[in-house]
C-alpha positions, 0 to 999 in steps of 0.5 A: 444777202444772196448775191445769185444773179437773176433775171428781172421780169423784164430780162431776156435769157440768151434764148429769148428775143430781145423786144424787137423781136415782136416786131421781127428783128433780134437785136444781140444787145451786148454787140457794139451798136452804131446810129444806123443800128439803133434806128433799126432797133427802135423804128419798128417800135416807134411805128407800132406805137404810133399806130396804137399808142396803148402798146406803148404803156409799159408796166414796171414793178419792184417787190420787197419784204420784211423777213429780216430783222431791224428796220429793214426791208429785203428788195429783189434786185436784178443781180439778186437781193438787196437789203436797205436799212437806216442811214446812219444818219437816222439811226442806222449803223451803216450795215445795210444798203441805203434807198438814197444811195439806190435811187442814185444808183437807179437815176444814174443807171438810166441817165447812162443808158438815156445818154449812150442812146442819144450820143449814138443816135447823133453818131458821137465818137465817145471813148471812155465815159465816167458818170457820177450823180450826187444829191443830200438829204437834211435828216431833220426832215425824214425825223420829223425834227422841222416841218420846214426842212424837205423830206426828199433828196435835193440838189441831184446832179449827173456829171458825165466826163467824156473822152470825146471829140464832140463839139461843145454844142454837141455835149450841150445838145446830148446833155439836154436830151439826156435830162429830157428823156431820162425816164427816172430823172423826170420820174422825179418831179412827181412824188409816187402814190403810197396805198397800203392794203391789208394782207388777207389771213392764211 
């Protein structure tokens, strides 16, 4: 598996203007940022999306392929290629990245960056931050062993641990804003739309 770093379509190379610079303003995003920083990063985007909320609608997408043999599938990540096969739980032999893993990874990545937005909008002093997600899966659901037995990941939990002197109705307040503004985590609740099309002959 190639682990070359690229960009995802979304990336900016260090000489492209980060988004707010289609409003006017380049922001460097790996310098420290304070409240006052991010307003100025985002109020221009919350004004334009107020005035035409359709410039709001943001296209994401994934793209993977079979070119590997087994029950595998190579997904095009960020950092570069990544390949997830079976769980050992269904069958795998532990080889291969596992998607349940990913999408903890990819909920935790949005819980974090969601979480460090909303604690420096509030202006809260945060030292060290140390962010876990967990969740299972009952294999006999995916194996189709009992119709009963849910397909999905259940029980997900973040647990953030701050070094912080926040007040407790601070973390509590940064904690459901987190859950309310997670994109991936509210993601969740709504299953995706599978459709599959058929490749046109070469």
């Amino acid at each position: 598996m190639s682990q070359q770093r690229k960009k995802s379509k979304g990336a900016a190379d260090a000489n492209t203007p980060s988004v707010g610079a289609r409003v006017g303003e380049t922001v460097r995003m790996d310098a420290p940022i304070d409240a006052a920083g991010l307003r100025a990063l985002q109020a221009p985007l919350k004004e334009l999306y107020r005035e035409d909320p359709h410039e709001a609608h943001t296209p994401i997408s994934a793209r993977a392929d079979w070119r590997d043999h087994g029950i595998t599938t190579n997904v095009d990540v960020w950092s570069g290629r990544t390949r997830a096969g079976l769980h050992p739980a269904t069958g795998g032999d532990g080889d291969d990245a596992c998607s349940g893993d990913m999408l903890l990874e990819a909920l935790i990545a949005c819980a974090g960056v969601t979480m460090r937005s909303v604690a420096t909008a509030m202006g809260l002093s945060i030292t060290r931050a140390d962010l876990r997600a967990d969740g299972e899966f009952d294999a006999r659901g995916t194996l189709g062993i009992d119709r009963e037995v849910p397909v999905g990941v259940t029980g997900l939990s973040i647990t953030a641990t701050l070094e912080t002197d926040a007040s407790d109705a601070d973390l509590e307040r940064l904690a459901r804003s987190t859950e309310r503004y997670c994109v991936v985590g509210q993601s969740l609740a709504t299953p995706p739309t599978v459709t599959i099309r058929r490749a046109n002959p070469n």
